[in-house]
Each structure stands twice: as C-alpha cells, then as structure tokens.
N, CA, C and O atoms as CSV, one atom per row, in Angstrom:
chain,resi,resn,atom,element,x,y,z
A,1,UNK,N,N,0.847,-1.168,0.000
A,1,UNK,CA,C,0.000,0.000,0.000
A,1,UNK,C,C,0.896,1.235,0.000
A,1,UNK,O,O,1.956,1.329,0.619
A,2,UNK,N,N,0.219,2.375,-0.938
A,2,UNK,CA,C,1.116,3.579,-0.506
A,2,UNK,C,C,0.362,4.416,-0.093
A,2,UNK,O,O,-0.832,4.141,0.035
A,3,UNK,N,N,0.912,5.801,0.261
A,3,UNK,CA,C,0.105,6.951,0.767
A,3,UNK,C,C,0.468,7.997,-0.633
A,3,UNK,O,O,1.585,8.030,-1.148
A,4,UNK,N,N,-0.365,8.576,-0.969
A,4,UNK,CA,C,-0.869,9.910,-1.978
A,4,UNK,C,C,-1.856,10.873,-1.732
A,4,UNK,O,O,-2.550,10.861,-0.715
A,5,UNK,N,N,-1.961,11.871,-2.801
A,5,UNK,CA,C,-2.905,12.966,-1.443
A,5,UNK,C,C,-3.923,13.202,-3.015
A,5,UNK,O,O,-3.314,13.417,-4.063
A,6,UNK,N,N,-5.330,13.139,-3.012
A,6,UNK,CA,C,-5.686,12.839,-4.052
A,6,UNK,C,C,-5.880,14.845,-4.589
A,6,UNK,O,O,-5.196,15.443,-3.758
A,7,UNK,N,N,-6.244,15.448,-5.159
A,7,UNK,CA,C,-6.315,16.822,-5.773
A,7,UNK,C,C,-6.738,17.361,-5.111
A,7,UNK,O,O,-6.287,18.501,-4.995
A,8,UNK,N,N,-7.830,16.970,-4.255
A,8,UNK,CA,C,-8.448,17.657,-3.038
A,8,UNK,C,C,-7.833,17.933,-1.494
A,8,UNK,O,O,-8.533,18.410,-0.601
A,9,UNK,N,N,-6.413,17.562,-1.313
A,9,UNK,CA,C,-5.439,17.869,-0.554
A,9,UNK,C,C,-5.859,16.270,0.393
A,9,UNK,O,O,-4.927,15.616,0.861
A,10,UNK,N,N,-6.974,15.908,0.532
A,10,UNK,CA,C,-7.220,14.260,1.172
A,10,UNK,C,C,-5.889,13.227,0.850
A,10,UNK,O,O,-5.599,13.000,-0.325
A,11,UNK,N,N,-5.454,12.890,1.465
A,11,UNK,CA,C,-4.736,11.679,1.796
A,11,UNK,C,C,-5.410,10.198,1.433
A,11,UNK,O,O,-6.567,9.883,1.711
A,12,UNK,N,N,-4.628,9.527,0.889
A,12,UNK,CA,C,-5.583,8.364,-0.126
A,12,UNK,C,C,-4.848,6.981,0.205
A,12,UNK,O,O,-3.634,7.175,0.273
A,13,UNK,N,N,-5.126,5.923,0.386
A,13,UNK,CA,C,-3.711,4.893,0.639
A,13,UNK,C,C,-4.447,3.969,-0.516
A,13,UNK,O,O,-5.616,3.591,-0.442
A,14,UNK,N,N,-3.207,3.577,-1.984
A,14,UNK,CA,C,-3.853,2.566,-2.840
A,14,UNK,C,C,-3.022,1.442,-2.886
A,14,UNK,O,O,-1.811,1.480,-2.668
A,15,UNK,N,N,-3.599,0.545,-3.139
A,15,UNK,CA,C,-2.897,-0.467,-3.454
A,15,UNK,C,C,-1.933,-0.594,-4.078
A,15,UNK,O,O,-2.241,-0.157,-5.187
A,16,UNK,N,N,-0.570,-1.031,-4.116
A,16,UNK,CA,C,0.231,-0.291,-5.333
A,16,UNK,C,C,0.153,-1.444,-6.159
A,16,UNK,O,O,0.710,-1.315,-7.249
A,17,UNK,N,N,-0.471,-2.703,-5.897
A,17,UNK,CA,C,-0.648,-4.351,-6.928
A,17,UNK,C,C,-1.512,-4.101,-7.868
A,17,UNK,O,O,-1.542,-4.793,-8.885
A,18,UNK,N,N,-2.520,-2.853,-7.625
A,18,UNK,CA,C,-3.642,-3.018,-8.661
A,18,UNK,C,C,-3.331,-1.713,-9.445
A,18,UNK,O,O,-4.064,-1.518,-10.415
A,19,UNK,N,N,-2.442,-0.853,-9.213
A,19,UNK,CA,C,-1.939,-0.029,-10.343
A,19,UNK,C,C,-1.797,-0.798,-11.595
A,19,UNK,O,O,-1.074,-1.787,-11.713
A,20,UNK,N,N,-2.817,-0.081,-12.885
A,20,UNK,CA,C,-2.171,-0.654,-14.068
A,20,UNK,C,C,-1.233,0.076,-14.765
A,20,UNK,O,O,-0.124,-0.267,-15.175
A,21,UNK,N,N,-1.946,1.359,-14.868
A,21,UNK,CA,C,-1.700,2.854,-15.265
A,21,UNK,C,C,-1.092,4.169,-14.785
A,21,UNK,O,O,-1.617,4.651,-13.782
A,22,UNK,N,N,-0.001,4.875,-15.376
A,22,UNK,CA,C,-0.390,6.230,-14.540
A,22,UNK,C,C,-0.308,7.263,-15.835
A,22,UNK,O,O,0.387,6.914,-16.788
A,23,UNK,N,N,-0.837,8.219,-15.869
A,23,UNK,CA,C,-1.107,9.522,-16.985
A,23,UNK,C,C,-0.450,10.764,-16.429
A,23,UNK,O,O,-0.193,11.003,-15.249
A,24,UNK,N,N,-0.253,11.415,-17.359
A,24,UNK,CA,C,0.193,13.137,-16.925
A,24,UNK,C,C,-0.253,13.664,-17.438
A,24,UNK,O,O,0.210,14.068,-18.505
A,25,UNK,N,N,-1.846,14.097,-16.837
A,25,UNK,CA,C,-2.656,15.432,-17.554
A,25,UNK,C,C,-2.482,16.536,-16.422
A,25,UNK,O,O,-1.527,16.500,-15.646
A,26,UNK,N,N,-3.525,17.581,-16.371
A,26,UNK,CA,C,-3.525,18.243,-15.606
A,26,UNK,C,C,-2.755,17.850,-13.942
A,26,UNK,O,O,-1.869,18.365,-13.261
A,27,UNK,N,N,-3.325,17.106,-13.856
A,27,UNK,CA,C,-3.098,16.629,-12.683
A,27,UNK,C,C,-2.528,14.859,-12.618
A,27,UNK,O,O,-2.506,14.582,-13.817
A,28,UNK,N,N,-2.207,13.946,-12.076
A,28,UNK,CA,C,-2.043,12.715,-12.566
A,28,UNK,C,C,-3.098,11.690,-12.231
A,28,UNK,O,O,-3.742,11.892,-11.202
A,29,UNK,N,N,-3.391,10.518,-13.019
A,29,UNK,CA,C,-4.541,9.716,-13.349
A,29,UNK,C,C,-3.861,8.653,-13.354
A,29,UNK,O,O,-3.029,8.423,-14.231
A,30,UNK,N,N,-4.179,7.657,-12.138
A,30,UNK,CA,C,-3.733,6.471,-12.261
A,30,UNK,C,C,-5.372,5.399,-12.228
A,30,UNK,O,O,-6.441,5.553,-11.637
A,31,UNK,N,N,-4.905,4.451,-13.075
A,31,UNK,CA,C,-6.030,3.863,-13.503
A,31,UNK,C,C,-5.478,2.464,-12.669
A,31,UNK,O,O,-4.319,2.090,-12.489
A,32,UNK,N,N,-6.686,1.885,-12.261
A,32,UNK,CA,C,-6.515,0.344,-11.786
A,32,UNK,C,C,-7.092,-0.501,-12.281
A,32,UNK,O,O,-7.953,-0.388,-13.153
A,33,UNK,N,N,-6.522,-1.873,-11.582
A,33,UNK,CA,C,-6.766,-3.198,-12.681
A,33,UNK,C,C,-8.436,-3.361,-12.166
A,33,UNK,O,O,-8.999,-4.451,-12.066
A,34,UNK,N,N,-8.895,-2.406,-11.954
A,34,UNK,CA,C,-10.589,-2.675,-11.501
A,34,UNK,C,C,-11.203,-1.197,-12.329
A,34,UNK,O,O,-12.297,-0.848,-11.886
A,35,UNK,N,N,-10.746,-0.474,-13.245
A,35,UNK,CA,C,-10.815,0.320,-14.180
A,35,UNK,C,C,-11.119,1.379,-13.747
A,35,UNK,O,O,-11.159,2.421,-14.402
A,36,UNK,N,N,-11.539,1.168,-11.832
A,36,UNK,CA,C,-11.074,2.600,-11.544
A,36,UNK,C,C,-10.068,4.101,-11.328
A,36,UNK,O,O,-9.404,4.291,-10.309
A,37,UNK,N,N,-10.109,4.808,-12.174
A,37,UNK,CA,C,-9.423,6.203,-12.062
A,37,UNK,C,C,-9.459,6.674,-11.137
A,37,UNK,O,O,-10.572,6.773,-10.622
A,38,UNK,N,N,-7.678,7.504,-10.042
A,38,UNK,CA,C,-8.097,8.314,-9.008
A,38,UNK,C,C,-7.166,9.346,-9.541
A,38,UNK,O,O,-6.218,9.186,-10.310
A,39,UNK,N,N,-7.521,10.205,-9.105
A,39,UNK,CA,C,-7.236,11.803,-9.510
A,39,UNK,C,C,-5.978,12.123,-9.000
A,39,UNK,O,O,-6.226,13.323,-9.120
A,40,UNK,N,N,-4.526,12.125,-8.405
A,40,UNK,CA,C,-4.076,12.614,-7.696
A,40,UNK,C,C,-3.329,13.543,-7.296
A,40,UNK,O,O,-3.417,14.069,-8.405
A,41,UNK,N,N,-2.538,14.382,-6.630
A,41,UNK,CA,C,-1.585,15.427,-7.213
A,41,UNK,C,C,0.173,15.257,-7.508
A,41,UNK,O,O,1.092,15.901,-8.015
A,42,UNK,N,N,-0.076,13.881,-6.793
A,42,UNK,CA,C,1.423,13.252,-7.007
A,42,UNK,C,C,2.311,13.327,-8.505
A,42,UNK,O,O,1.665,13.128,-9.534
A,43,UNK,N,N,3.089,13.479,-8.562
A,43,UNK,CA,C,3.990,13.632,-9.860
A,43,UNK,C,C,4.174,11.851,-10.069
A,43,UNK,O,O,4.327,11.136,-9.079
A,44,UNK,N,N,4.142,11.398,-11.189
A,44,UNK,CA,C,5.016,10.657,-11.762
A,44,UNK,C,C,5.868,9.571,-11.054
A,44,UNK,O,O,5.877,8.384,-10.730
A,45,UNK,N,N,6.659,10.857,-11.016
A,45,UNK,CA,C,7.662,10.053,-10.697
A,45,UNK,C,C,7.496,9.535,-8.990
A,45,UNK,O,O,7.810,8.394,-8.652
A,46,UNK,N,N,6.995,10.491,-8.083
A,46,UNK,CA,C,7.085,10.497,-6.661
A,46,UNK,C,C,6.262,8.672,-6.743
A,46,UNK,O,O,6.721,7.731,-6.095
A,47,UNK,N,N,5.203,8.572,-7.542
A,47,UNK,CA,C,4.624,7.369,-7.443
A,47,UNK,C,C,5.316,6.060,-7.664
A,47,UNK,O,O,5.207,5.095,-6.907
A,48,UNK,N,N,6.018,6.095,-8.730
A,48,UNK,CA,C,6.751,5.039,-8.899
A,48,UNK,C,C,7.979,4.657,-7.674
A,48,UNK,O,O,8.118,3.457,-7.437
A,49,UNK,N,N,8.718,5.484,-7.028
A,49,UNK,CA,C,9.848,5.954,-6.138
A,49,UNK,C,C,8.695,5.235,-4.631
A,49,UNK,O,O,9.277,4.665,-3.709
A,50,UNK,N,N,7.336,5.355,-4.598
A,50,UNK,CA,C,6.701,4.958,-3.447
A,50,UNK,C,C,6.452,3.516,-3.938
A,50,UNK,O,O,6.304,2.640,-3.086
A,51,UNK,N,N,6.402,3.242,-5.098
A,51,UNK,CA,C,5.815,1.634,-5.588
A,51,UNK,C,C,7.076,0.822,-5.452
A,51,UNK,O,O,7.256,-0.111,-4.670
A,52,UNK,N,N,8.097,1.420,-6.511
A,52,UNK,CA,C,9.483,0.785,-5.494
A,52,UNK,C,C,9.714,0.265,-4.374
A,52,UNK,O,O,9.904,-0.926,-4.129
A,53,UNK,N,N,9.696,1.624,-3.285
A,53,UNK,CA,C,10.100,1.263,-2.066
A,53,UNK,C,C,9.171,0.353,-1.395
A,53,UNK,O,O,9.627,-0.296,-0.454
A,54,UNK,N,N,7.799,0.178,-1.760
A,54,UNK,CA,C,6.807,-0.602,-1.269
A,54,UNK,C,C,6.858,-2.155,-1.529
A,54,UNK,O,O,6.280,-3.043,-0.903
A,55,UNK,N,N,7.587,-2.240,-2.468
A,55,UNK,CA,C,8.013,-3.221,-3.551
A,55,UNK,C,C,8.861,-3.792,-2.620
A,55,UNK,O,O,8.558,-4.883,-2.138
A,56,UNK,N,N,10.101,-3.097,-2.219
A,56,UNK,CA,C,11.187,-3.581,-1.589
A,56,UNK,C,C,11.254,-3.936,-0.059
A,56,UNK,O,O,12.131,-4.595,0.499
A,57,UNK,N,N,9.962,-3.268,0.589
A,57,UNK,CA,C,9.795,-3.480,1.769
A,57,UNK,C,C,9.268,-5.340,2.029
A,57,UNK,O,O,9.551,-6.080,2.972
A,58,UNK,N,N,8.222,-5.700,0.470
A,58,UNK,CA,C,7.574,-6.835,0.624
A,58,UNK,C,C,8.864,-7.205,0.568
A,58,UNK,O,O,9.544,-7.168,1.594
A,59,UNK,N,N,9.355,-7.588,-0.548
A,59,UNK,CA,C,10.497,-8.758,-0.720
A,59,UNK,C,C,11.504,-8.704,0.812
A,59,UNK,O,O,11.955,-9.635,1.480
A,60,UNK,N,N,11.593,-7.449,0.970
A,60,UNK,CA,C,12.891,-7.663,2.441
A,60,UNK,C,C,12.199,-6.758,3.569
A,60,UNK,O,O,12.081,-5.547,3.385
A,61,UNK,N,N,11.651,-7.502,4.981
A,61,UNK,CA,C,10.989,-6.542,5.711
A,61,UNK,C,C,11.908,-6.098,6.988
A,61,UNK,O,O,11.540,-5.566,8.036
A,62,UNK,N,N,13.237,-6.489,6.567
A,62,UNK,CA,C,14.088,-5.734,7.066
A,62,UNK,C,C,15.024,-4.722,7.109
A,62,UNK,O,O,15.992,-4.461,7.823
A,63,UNK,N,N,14.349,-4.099,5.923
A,63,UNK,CA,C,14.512,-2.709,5.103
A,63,UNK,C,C,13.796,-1.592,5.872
A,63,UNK,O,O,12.571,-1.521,5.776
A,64,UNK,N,N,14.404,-0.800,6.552
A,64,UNK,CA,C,13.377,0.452,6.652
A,64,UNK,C,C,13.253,1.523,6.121
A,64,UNK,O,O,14.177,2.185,5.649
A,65,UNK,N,N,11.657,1.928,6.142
A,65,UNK,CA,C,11.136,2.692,5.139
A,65,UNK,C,C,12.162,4.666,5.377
A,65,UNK,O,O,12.406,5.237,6.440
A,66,UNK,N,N,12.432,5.056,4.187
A,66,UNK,CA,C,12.542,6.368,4.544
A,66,UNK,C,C,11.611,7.188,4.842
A,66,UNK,O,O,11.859,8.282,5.349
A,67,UNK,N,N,10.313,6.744,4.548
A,67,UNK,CA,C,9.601,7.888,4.676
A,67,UNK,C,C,8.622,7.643,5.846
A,67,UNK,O,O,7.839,8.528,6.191
C-alpha cells in the first residue's frame, strides 16, 4: 500500500498491486486493474519511487522505510 494525497489535498492509501496505469494530464490519473481512475496530485515520478520502495519493503521486511 502507498500513501498519496488525491487533488483535493485528502490523503488516499492505494494499493500499489492493482496499479495498471499512470497519466500526466492536468493533474495525474492512475487507472486500476478494476478500471477505476483516481485523480491525484502526485507527480510521476514520486509514485513510482513509493511503488518501489513498497516493492522492496515486501520482498525484504528488514529494510526500513525512509519515509
């Protein structure tokens, strides 16, 4: 799971397994493997850098998180 703050300044925690998608329009649009769209204000890149580290926490949970 990660934490993101969706456009409305709300704090959002998604799954990062059911990410299929992410877009760069106005704002960023990540789409899931359940075809729902969430709106968020996260950049790009900050998402992938949280899917990573989320990534790396499963495989080794004796990694601690920076953030």
């Amino acid at each position: 799971m990660i934490r993101l703050t969706q456009v409305n300044g709300e704090e959002i925690i998604v799954n990062a397994d059911l990410i299929e998608t992410i877009e760069r329009a106005h704002d960023t649009i990540i789409t899931l493997t359940t075809s729902r769209k969430i709106r968020v204000s996260n950049t790009i890149e900050e998402i992938i850098d949280r899917v990573v580290e989320y990534k790396r926490r499963i495989a080794n949970p004796t990694i601690k998180s920076e953030s």
